[in-house]
N, C-alpha and C positions, 0 to 999 in steps of 0.2 A: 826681590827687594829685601834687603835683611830687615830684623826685626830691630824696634829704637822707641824711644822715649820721645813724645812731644812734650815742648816745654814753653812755659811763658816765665819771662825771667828765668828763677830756681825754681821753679815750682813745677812737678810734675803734673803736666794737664790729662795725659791717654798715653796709652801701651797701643803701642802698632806691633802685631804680630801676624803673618802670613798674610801681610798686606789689612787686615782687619783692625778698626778702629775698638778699642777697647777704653770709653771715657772715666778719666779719673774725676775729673774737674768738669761736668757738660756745660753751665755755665760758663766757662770761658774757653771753651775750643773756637779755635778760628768760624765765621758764621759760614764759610762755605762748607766743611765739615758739617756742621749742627745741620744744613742742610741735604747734604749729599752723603757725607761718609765716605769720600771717594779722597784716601790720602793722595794717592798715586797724581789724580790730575791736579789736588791742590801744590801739592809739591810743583811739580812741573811746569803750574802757574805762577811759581814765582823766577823762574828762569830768564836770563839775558834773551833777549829774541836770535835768534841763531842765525836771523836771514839779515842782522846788519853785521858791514863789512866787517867792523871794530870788534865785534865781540868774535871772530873768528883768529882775528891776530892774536886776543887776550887768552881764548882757552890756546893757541900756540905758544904763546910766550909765558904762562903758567905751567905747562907739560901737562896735561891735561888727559890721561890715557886716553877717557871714554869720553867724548863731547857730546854726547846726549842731553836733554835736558833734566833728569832724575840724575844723571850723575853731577852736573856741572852744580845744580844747588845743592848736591851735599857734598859736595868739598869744599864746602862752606858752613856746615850744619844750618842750611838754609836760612840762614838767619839776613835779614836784612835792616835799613837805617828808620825805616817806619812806623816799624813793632815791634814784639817783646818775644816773638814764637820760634823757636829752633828747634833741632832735634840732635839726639845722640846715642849711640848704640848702646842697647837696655842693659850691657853690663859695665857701662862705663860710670864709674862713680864718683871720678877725679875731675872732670870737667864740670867749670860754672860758665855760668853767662858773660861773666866778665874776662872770661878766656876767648868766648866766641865773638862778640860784639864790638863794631867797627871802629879802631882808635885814627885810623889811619889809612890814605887809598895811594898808594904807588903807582896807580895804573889810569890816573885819571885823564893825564894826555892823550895814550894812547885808546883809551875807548871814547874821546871826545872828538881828537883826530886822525888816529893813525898814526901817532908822533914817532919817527924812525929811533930816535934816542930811548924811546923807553920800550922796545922791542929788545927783549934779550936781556932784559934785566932777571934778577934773582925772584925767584916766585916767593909772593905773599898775599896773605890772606885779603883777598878787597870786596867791597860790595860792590862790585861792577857787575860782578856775577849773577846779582838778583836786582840789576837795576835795568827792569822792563821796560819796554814801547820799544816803537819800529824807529825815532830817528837817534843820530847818534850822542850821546849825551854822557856826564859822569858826575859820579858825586864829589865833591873838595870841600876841605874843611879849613874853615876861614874864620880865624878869630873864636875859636872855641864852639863853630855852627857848621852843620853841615849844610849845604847847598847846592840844590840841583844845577849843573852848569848845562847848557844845551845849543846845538849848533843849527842852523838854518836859515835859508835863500832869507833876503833883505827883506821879500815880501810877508814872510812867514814870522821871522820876528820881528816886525815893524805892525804889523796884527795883531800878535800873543801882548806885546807892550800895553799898545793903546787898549784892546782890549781887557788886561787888567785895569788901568787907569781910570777907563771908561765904569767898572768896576766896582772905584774904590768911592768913583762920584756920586755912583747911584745908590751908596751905601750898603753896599753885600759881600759876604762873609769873602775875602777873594782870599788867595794865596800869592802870599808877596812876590812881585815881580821885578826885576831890575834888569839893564844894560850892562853887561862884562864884558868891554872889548869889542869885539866882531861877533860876541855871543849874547846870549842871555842866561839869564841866572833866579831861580827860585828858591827862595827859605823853606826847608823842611819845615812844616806846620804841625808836624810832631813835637818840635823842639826836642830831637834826641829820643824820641819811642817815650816820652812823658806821657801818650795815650798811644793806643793801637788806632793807625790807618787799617781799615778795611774797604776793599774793593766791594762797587756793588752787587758784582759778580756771584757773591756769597751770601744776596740775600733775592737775587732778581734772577740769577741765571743770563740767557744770552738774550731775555725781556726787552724788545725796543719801544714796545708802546708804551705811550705815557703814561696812560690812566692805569692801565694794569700796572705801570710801576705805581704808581699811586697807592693805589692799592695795599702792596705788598709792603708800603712804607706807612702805613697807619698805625699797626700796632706798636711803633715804637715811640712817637710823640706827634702832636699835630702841631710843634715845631719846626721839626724834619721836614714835614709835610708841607707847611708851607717855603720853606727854604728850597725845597724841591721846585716850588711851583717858581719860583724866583729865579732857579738855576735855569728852569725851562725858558722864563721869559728872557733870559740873557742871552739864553742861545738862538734863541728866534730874531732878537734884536742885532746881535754882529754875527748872526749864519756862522754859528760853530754848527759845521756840517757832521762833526766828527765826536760828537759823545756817546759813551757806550759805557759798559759793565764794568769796565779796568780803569777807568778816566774820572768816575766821582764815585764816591764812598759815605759811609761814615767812621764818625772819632769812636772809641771804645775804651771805657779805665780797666785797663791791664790787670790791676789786681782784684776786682769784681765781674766785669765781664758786660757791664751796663754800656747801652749804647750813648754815650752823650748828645751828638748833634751830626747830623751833616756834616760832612768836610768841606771846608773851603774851598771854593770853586777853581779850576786849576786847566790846564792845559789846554787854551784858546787858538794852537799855533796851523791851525785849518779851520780858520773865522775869517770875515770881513774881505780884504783883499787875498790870501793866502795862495788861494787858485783860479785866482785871474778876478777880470772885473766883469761881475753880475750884468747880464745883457737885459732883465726886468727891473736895472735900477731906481730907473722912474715911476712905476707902480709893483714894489716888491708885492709879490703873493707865492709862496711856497709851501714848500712841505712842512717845516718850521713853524713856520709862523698859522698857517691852516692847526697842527698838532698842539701846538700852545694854546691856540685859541679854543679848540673842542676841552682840553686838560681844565680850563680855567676856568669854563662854563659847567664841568663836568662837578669841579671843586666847589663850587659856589661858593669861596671865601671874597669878602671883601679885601682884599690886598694890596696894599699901599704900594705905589712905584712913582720914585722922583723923575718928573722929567729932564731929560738931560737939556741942555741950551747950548746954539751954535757957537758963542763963546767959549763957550768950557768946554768944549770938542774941538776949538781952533787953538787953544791954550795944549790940551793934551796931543793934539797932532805936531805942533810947535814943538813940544818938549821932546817926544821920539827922535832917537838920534838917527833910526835908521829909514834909509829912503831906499825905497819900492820901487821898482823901475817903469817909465807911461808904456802905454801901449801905443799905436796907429789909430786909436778911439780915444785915447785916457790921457791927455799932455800932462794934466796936474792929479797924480795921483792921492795925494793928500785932501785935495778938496773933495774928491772923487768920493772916498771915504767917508768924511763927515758927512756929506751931504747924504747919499747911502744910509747912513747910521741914524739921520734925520726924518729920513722916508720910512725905515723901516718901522722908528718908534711911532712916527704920525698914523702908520698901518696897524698897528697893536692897538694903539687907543682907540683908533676908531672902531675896533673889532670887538673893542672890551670892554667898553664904556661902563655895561650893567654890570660886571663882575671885578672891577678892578678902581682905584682911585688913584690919578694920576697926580702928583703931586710939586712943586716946587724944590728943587736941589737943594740939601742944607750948605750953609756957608761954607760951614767947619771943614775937614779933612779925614774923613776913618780913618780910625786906628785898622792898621791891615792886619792878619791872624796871623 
């Protein structure tokens, strides 16, 4: 690996040389760095997944020598639409940030579907490169925003939706969600790398238990700490099966390096119906919900949580444009759901009683992050 400058914005953060991290800045090195020191797998960690279809056509129709993942993010001085952190060869003195950072993605079709029309076009610079996860997705920039566009079965975005909405009801930090078409579509919660996303990855490792993440999320505010515990109950309540280290994070101010808050909670789209209809729907008890409940007891904060109402679950199922297909069990998928999402929170409360304060929905509408 040659030797290069990290950088956030202009600002020289560390000297990488013979793979060795040499911090200019420690205070604002990326926090998996600050943790590990290991450029090579952070690098690496910012790479297009190499096992979806799309990003195989993209490094084809870029020309792309070496498809590796150390090569594919720096033929882009790793820079992505999130953060503020790139790199560029330690003698290079002509390049700024505004030379590397994304005006524009030409390649947005074809990593969202395949699209034969933009196979074979002229290579340029996109953040497709460093726009991670397994399903197929791209960034497009609309009206001066960037936004995650994202593809998947009716049952999968018909989940991630209600799931946000679900959400924005219960008043929690979500990550704006919208209908595009036969897709779905996410607002960067960056607003343009105005703070650094970081993966939890870089402060938890590959950490699945709760309390031990707990733990590890103390010293930074007992803000965090409880937005965590809030993140957890969310995911207990619509069975997001699927959270982990790359999936929730915190915000970061780029030019200090202070953690601000929790990231807004984001990618639901293996929750609630996603992969079929739960055979314990009428007494959920799971992994989930059992793991929340130990986190919650363990925390012993008083913690406010609005109860959702079968109204307001049959108004947000109502509004989802997309329909989820019945099973040979399930004729009405939609009810299936609410209903489900009613047992699960009746199962919380009753679990919680002494640790948690159930509350009444507010009227109003969150402002979403």
């Amino acid at each position: 690996m040659q030797d290069f400058m990290l950088m956030s914005k202009d600002t020289q953060i560390a000297r990488i040389q013979n793979s060795a991290v040499e911090p200019l800045m420690p205070e604002r090195l990326p926090l998996f760095l600050q943790r590990t020191g290991d450029i090579r797998a952070w690098l690496e960690g910012r790479a297009i997944d190499s096992h979806r279809t799309n990003s195989r056509l993209l490094k084809r129709t870029l020309r792309l020598e070496q498809k590796d993942d150390l090569s594919t993010v720096l033929s882009v001085n790793a820079a992505t639409i999130t953060d503020n952190f790139w790199v560029k060869p330690i003698d290079d003195a002509a390049t700024r940030y505004a030379d590397v950072r994304f005006q524009v993605n030409r390649f947005d079709n074809l990593a969202l579907t395949g699209d034969v029309n933009s196979f074979g076009q002229p290579p340029s610079r996109t953040p497709e490169l460093t726009n991670i996860g397994s399903f197929e997705k791209c960034w497009r920039r609309q009206e001066g925003e960037w936004w995650m566009v994202k593809a998947g079965k009716p049952e999968e975005l018909f989940s991630e939706l209600l799931a946000y909405r679900l959400g924005v009801l219960l008043g929690f930090p979500m990550a704006r969600y919208e209908p595009d078409g036969a897709f779905i579509r996410s607002l960067d919660f960056t607003r343009g790398a105005a703070v650094d996303f970081e993966p939890a990855i870089g402060i938890i490792g590959g950490e699945s238990d709760y309390i031990k993440i707990y733990e590890k999320l103390k010293p930074f505010s007992s803000a965090i700490c409880e937005d965590y515990l809030r993140m957890c109950y969310f995911d207990a309540l619509i069975l997001n099966m699927d959270r982990h280290e790359h999936n929730f994070g915190v915000l970061r101010d780029s030019d200090t390096g202070q953690v601000i808050s929790l990231a807004p909670f984001f990618d639901h789209n293996i929750a609630l119906i996603a992969r079929g209809y739960p055979n314990n729907a009428d007494t959920p008890n799971d992994l989930l919900i059992t793991d929340f409940t130990a986190l919650a007891h363990y925390a012993g904060l008083r913690l406010e949580i609005r109860r959702l109402k079968q109204a307001a679950i049959d108004t947000a199922v109502r509004m989802n444009p997309f329909v989820p297909p019945p099973s040979e069990t399930v004729a009405n998928p939609s009810a299936f759901a609410r209903d489900y999402i009613l047992r699960r929170q009746e199962r919380l409360e009753e679990l919680n009683r002494d640790v948690l304060s159930f509350a009444k929905p507010a009227l109003h509408r969150e402002k979403e992050r």
